[in-house]
C-alpha positions as CSV (number, residue, x, y, z in Angstrom):
1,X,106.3,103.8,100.2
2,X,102.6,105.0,101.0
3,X,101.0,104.1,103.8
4,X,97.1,103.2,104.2
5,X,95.2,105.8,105.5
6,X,93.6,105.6,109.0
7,X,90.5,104.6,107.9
8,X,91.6,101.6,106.0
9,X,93.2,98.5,106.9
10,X,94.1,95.0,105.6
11,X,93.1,92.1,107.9
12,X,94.2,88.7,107.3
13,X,92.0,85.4,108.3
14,X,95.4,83.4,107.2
15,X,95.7,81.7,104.1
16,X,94.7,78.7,102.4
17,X,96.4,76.4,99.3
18,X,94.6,76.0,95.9
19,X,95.8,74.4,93.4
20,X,98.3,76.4,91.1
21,X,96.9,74.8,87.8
22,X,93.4,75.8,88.8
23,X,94.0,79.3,89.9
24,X,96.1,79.7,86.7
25,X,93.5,78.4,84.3
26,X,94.2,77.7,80.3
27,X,97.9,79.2,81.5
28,X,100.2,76.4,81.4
29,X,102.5,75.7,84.3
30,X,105.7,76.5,82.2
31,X,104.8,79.8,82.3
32,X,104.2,80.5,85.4
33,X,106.1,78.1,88.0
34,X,109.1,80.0,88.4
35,X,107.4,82.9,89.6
36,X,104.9,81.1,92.4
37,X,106.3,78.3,94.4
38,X,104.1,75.2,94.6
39,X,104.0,72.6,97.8
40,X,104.4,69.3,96.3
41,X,100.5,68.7,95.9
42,X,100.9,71.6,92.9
43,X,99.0,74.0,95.7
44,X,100.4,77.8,95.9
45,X,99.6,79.8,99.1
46,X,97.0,82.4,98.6
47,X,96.0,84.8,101.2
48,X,92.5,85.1,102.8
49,X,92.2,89.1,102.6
50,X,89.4,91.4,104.2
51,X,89.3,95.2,104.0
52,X,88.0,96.9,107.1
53,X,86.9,100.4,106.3
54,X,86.1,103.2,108.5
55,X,83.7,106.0,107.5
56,X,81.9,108.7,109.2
57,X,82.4,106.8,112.6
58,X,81.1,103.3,111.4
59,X,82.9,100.3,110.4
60,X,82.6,98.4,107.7
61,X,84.1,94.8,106.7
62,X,84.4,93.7,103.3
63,X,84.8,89.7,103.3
64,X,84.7,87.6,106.0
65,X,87.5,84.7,105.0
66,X,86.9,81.0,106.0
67,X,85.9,82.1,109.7
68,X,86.3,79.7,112.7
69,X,83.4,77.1,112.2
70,X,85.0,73.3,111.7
71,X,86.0,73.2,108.6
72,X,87.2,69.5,109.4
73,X,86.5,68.1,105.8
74,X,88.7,71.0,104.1
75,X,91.1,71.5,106.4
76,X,93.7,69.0,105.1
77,X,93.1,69.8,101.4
78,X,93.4,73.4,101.5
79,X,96.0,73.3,104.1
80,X,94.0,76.2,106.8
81,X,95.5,77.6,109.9
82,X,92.9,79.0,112.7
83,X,91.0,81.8,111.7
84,X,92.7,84.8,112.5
85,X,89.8,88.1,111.6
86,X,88.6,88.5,114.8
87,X,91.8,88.4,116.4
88,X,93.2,91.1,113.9
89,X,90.1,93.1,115.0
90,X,90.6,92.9,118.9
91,X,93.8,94.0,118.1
92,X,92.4,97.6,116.5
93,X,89.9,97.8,119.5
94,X,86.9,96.5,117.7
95,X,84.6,93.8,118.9
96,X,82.6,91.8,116.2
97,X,79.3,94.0,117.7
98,X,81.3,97.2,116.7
99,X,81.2,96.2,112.8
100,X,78.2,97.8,111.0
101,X,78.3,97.0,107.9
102,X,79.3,94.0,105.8
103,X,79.9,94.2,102.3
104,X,80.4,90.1,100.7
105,X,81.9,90.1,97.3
106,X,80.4,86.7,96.5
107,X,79.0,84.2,99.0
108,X,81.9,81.1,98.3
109,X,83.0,79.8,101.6
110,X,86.4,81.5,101.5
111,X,84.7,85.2,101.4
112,X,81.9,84.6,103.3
113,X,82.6,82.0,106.1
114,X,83.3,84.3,108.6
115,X,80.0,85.8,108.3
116,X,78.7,83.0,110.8
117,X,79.7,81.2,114.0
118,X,78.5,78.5,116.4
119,X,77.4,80.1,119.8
120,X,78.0,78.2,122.5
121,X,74.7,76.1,122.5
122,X,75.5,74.9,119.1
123,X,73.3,77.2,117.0
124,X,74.6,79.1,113.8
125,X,74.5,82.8,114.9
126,X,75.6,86.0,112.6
127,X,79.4,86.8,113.9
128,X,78.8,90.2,113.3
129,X,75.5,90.6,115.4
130,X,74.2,94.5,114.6
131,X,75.7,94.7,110.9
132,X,73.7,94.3,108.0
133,X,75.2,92.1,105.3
134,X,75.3,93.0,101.7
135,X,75.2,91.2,98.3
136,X,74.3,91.0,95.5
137,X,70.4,89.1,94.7
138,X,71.9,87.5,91.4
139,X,74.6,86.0,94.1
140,X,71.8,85.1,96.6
141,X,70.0,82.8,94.2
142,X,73.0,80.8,92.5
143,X,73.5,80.5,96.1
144,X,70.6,79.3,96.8
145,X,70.2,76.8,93.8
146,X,73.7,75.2,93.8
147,X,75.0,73.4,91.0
148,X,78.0,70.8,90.7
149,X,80.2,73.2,89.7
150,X,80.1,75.7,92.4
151,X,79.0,72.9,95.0
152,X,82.2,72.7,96.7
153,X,83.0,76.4,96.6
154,X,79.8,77.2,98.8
155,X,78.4,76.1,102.3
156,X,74.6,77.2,103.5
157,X,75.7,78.0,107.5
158,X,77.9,81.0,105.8
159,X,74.3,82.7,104.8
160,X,71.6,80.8,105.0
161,X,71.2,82.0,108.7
162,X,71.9,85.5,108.2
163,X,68.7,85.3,105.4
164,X,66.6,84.2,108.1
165,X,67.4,86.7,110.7
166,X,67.1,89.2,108.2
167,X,70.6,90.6,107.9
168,X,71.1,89.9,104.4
169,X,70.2,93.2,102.3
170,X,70.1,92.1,98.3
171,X,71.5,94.6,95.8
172,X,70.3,95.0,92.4
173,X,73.5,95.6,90.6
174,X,75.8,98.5,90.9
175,X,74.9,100.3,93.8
176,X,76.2,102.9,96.6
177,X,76.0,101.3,100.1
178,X,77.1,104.9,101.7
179,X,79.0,107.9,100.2
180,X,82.0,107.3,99.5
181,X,81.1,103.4,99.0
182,X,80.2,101.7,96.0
183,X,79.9,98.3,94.3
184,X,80.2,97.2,91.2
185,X,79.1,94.1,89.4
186,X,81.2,91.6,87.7
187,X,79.4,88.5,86.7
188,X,82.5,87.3,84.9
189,X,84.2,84.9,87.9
190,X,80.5,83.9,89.7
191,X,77.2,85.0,89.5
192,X,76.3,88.5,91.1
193,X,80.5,88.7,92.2
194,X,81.1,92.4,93.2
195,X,84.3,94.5,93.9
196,X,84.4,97.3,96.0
197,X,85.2,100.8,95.6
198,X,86.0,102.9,98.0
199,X,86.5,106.6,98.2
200,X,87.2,108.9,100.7
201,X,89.5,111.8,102.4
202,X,91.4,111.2,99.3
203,X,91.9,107.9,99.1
204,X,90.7,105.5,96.5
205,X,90.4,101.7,96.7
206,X,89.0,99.2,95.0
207,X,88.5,95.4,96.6
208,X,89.1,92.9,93.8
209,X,87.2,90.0,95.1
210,X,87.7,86.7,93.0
211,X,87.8,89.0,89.5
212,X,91.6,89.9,90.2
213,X,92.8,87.1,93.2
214,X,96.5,88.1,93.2
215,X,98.9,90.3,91.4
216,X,99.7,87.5,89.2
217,X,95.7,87.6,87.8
218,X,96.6,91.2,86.6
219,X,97.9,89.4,83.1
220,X,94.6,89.5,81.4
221,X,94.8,86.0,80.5
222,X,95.0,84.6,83.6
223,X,91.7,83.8,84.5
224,X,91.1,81.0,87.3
225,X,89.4,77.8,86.0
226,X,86.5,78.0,88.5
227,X,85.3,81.2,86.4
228,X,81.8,80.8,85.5
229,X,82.2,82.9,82.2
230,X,85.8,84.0,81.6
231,X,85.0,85.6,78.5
232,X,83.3,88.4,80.8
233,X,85.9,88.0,83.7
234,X,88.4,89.1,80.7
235,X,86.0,92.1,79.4
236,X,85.2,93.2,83.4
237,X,89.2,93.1,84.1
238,X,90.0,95.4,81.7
239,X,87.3,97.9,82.2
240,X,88.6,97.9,86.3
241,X,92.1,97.8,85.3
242,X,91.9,100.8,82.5
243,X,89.8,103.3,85.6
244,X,92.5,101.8,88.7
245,X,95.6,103.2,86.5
246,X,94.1,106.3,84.9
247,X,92.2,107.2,88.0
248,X,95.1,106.0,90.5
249,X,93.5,103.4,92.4
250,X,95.1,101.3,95.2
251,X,94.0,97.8,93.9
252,X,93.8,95.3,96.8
253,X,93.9,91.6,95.9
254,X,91.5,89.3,97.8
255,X,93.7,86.6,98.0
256,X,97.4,88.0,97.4
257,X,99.8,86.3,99.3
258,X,102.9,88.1,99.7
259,X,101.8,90.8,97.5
260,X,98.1,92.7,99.3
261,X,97.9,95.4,97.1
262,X,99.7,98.2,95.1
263,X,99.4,100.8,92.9
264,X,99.3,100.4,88.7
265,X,102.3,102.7,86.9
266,X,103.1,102.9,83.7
267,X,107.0,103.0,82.2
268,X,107.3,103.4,78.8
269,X,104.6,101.7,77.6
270,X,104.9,99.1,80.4
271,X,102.3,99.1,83.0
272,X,103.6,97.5,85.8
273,X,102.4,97.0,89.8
274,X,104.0,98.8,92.3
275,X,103.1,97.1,95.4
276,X,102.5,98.9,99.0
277,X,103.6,98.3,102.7
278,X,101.1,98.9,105.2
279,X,100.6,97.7,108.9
């Protein structure tokens, strides 16, 4: 099977456990529990996926996962192990100064909490100290003006301190961050959400963010209950879906568990998911 190129890896910041009726919205559980195991709090496993991209000698980070702060209060329900980016970046030889670029897909707590730390006199401090951080402004202010819907799903020390300093740059919807590197807005699963597309020596990615979690979200009717406006998160998957499989995108699922990312084939008139190894 194909191997990612150099310039692109997977990182993992572990996983975390949602609840499967949640993550499979108006789909019931008949239909889908034989093909994702459930603990016996109903939660599947979902993985905690960040791309790290390198172009023209910089590096860039899409998502953050949950990060290392003390998530004490969420720990136990959504069953987290330690934080494991920056590890998986020491291990490629980079150091959290080295990344230039962030790129957020939305600002909930499991994209974005890694964008943050504690230093060691107890002040929130940007984790990735020289790189400017990018989202969308539409994703800024429902951030900013939280409702009880999306309460839970968000925590201020993710961004609020990288606003301050500065590092957040606002985009006003689709927009190219560097050749080769574009977003696109899907409003559909939260306000200002974005997936990212990336293309280069060849290779062509696209970053699914919360519009397409898992493998399992490619069924266009599975749409998560915490979309804000599924309606659109149905419209915006099949526009992304139609331009992966006729343009031959690798799709890479945010949270896939065992399945990261794969390629979109059609048999017959079966399109089906061919999924990929990479290290």
């Amino acid at each position: 099977s194909r191997m990612l190129s150099t310039e692109v890896k997977i990182l993992s910041d572990g996983n975390m456990k949602m609840d499967g009726g949640s993550m499979f919205g108006s789909m019931p559980k008949l239909s889908w529990e034989n093909t994702v195991p459930t603990d016996r709090k109903n939660r599947i496993t979902l993985g905690l996926n960040c791309l790290l991209l390198q172009i023209g000698g910089k590096n860039i980070l899409v998502d953050t996962g949950i990060g290392p702060k003390d998530h004490e209060k969420n720990k136990e329900a959504l069953g987290l192990v330690p934080s494991r980016l920056l590890k998986g970046l020491r291990n490629l030889g980079i150091r959290p100064k080295d990344i230039n670029k962030v790129v957020l897909t939305d600002l909930q707590f499991d994209h974005s909490g890694g964008c943050t730390r504690m230093d060691r006199a107890g002040n929130l401090v940007a984790t990735f100290p020289k790189a400017e951080y990018y989202v969308q402004r539409k994703c800024w202010d429902s951030a900013s003006n939280l409702n009880e819907r999306n309460m839970d799903k968000h925590d201020v020390d993710d961004y609020q301190p990288l606003f301050e300093k500065g590092q957040l740059e606002m985009l006003d919807g689709d927009s190219e961050i560097m050749p080769g590197l574009q977003v696109i807005r899907t409003d559909g699963c939260a306000d200002g959400h974005q997936v990212v597309l990336f293309n280069h020596g060849g290779e062509r990615i696209v970053f699914l963010g919360d519009l397409i979690p898992t493998h399992h979200h490619l069924n266009l009717g599975v749409i998560s209950a915490f979309d804000h406006a599924p309606e659109k998160t149905l419209e915006q998957k099949r526009f992304i879906l139609e331009e992966a499989e006729k343009q031959g995108w690798l799709l890479v699922f945010a949270h896939g568990h065992d399945t990261k990312a794969g390629y979109l084939e059609k048999r017959n008139s079966t399109t089906y998911l061919r999924p990929i190894e990479f290290e």
